[in-house]
N, C-alpha and C positions, 0 to 999 in steps of 0.2 A: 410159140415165141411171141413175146412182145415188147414194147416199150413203154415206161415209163418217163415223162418229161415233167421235173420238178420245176416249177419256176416263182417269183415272186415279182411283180410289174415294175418294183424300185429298182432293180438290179439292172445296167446295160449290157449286161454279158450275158444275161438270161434274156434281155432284148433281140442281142443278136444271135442269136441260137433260136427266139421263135422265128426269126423268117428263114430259116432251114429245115425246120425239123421234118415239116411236110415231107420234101423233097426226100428226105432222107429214109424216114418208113415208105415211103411211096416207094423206092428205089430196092427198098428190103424187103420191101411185103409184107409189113407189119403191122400192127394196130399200134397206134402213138396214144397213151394215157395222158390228155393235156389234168396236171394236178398241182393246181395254186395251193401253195403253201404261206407259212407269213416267215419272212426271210430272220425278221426279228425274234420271233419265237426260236427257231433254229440257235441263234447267236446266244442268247440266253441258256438254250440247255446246255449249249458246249462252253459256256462262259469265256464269250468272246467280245470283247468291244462291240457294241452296235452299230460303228461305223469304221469298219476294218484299214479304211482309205485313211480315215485320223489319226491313225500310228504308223504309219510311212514315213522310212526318210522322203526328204523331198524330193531325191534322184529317182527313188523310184514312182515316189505319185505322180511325177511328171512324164514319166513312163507309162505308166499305166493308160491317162488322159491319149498322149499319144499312140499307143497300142488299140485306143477305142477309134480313134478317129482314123485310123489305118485300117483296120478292121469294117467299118462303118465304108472308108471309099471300096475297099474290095469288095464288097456284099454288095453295092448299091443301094445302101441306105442310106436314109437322114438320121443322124442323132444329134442330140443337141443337151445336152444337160442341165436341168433350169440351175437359175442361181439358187433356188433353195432344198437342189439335191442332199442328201433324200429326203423325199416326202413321204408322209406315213401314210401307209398301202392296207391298214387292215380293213376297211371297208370295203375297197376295190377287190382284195382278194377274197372276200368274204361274197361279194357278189357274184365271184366267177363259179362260186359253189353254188350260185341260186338257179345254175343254167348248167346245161352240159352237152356233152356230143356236138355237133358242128356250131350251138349257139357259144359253147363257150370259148371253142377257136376263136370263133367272129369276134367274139366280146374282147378277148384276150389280146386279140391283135390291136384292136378300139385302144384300148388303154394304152397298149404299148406307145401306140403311135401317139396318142393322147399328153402322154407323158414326155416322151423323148423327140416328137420332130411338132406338138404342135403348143409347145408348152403351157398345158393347160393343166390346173393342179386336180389330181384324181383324191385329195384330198378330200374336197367339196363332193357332198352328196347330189346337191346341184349340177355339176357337171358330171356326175356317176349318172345321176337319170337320163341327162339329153346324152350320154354315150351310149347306156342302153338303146334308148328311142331312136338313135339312129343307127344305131346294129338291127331295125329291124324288133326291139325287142319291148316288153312294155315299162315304160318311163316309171311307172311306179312297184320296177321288180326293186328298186331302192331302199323300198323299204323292208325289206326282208332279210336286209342284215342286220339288223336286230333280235332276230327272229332265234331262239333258242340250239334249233337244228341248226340253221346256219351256222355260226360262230359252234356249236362240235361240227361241224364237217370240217371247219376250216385246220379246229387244232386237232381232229381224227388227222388229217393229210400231212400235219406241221409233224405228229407223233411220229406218222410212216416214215415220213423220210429220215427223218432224224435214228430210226430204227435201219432202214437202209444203211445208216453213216454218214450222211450226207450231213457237208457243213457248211455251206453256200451251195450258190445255182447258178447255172443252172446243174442240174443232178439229173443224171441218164440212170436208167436202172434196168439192163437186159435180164428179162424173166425167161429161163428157159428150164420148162420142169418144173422142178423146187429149188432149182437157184438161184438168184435173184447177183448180178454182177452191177456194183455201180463205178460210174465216168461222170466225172464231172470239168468243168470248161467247155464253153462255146468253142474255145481250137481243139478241143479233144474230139469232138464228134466223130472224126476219121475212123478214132479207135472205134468209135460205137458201132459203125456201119459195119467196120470187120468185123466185128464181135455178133450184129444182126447177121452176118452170110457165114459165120462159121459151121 
């Protein structure tokens, strides 16, 4: 058995769902697939707005806003949304495909945090490299999202999920055998862990 975790770094529901997931295969005894997707590629093959939040009535985007920040005191986390949410992630997500296995945890949480508690735009290749470099990792892996393989790994993983069903993230995906079950929502995880112990 295992887990799949879909994510994309613009997402705050995919934010908050990375500081659980550990816990959560940890607790299943599972292998967690950390697999950056581009959240925007998704929206386009399901031909969906690219920004889901800009067709809200306003009752409910002010919901939502407050749902994050409820969410964010119960976790114990910082979130903070820049003014210029969202920012475009395909560099960043493209980098998380330059590294893998516990670098692209590390890397993945960099961004997150990067993004949502230290407002710094992961737009900038510039600030991609000193989060590398400070994960530990080398400041000119930067440059490798350019790089042919890179950019296919990013839309091989954009293809899977979207092949899972997955229409946002964060996307759970319980592989068990040859069946593959998806959950998606940071509050649905509950379902995932019962669906890891079934």
């Amino acid at each position: 058995m295992k887990l799949v975790f879909y994510y994309d770094v613009v997402c705050p529901y995919a934010y908050l769902a990375s500081t659980r997931i550990e816990a959560l295969a940890a607790r299943a005894r599972v292998e967690c697939a950390w697999t950056p997707i581009l959240l925007g590629g998704v929206f386009r093959a399901i031909q969906s707005p690219d920004v889901p939040a800009a067709h809200m009535p306003p009752a409910k985007a002010r919901l939502n806003l407050l749902d994050l920040a409820r969410y964010a005191s119960l976790y114990g986390v910082t979130l903070k949304l820049p003014a210029e949410h969202p920012r475009r992630t395909v560099d960043a997500m493209r980098l998380c495909h330059a590294v893998d296995g516990a670098d692209r945890v590390r890397l993945s949480h960099a961004l997150y945090r990067a993004y949502f508690a230290e407002g710094r735009d992961v737009a900038d290749r510039r600030v991609l490299g000193a989060i590398a470099r400070d994960c530990g990792l080398d400041e000119n892996l930067v440059e490798r999202v350019e790089t042919p393989a890179i950019k296919d790994a990013l839309r091989a993983a954009t293809d899977e999920a979207i092949a899972d069903g997955v229409f946002g993230v964060p996307g759970f995906v319980v592989v068990s055998g040859g069946a593959r079950k998806l959950f998606w929502g940071q509050d649905r995880m509950h379902l995932v862990e019962r669906a890891l112990a079934a």
